[in-house]
C-alpha positions in Angstrom: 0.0 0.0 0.0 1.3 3.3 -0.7 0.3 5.8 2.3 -0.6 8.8 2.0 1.5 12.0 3.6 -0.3 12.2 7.0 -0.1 8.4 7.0 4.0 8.9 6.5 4.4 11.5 8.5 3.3 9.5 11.4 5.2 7.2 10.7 8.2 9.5 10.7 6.9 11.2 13.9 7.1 7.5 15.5 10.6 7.1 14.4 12.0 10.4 15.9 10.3 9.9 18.9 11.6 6.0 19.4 14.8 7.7 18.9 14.5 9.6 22.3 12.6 7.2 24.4 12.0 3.5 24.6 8.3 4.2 25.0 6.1 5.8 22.2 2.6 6.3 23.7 -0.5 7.8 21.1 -0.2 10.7 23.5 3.6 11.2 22.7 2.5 11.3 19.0 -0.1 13.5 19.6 1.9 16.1 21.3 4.7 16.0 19.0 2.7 16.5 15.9 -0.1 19.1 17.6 -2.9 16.8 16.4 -6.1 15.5 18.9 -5.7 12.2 20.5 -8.6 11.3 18.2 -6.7 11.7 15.6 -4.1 10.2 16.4 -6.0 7.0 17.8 -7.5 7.2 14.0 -4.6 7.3 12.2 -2.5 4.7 13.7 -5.3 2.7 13.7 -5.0 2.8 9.7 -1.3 2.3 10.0 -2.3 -0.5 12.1 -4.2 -2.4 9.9 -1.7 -1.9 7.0 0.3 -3.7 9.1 2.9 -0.2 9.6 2.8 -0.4 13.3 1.8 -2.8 15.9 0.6 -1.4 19.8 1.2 -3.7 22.8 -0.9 -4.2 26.3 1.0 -1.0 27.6 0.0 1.4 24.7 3.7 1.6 23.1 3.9 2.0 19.8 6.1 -0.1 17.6 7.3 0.1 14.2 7.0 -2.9 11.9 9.9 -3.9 9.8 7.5 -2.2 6.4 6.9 0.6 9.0 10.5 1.0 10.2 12.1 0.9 6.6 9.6 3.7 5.5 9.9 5.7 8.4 13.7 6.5 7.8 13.5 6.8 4.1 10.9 9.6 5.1 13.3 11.0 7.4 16.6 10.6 5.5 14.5 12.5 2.8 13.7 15.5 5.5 17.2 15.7 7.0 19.0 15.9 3.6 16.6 18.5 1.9 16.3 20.6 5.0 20.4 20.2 4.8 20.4 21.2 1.5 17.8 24.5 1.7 20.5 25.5 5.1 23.7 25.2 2.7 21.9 27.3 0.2 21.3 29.9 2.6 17.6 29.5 3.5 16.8 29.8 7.3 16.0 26.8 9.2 12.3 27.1 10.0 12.0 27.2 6.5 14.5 24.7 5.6 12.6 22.2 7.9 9.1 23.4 7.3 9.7 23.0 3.1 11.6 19.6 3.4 8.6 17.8 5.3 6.3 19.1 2.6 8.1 18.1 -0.4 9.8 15.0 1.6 6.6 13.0 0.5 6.6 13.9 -2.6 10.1 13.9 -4.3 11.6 11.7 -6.8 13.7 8.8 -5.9 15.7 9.7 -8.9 15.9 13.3 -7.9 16.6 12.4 -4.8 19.1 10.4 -5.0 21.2 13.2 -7.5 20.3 15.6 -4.6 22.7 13.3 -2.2 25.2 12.2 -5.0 25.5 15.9 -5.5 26.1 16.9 -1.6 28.2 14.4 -0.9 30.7 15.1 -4.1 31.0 18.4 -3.0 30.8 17.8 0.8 27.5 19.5 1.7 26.1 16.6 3.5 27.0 17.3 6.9 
């Protein structure tokens, strides 16, 4: 199935947040990403039943392997455009708020010259 960009950015949410804590409650995503805890509860239930996530007993939210390996391509995606808008000399709020928008929708092709291209002249730090 090929989600949609809410359903990747929670997905991507999930991620960053597993990356600071061990436990990633629908509240956590909720917080992080200024939505209701409806939904929230609404959309990971759709991730759910893709089979993107899975929740145990004590409401932590896990990433599936489908889930996991989406999750960082989203987020490679953000932290190399929003790398790239910096080294061109746009400021970071808008760096970060124009790389998750066009994250989900971006080429792999194009893409992938935007990182060939960083990295051969060393503007992928």
């Amino acid at each position: 199935m090929s989600l949609q960009e809410s359903g990747e950015m929670y997905l991507e949410t999930i991620y960053v947040l597993s990356r600071q804590s061990s436990i990633v409650r629908s509240i956590d995503v909720a917080e992080y990403m200024g939505f209701s805890k409806p939904s929230i509860t609404r959309g990971l239930g759709l991730l759910k039943k893709e089979g993107y996530i899975t929740k145990e007993d004590n409401g932590n939210i896990l990433l599936s392997k489908s889930g996991l390996d989406l999750a960082k391509r989203i987020y490679e995606r953000h932290t190399v455009l929003r790398q790239l808008f910096i080294n061109i000399g746009v400021d970071e709020e808008t760096a970060t708020n124009d790389a998750c928008r066009i994250e989900h929708y971006i080429s792999d092709k194009t893409f992938n010259a935007i990182k060939k291209h960083m990295k051969k002249y060393g503007t992928d730090k």
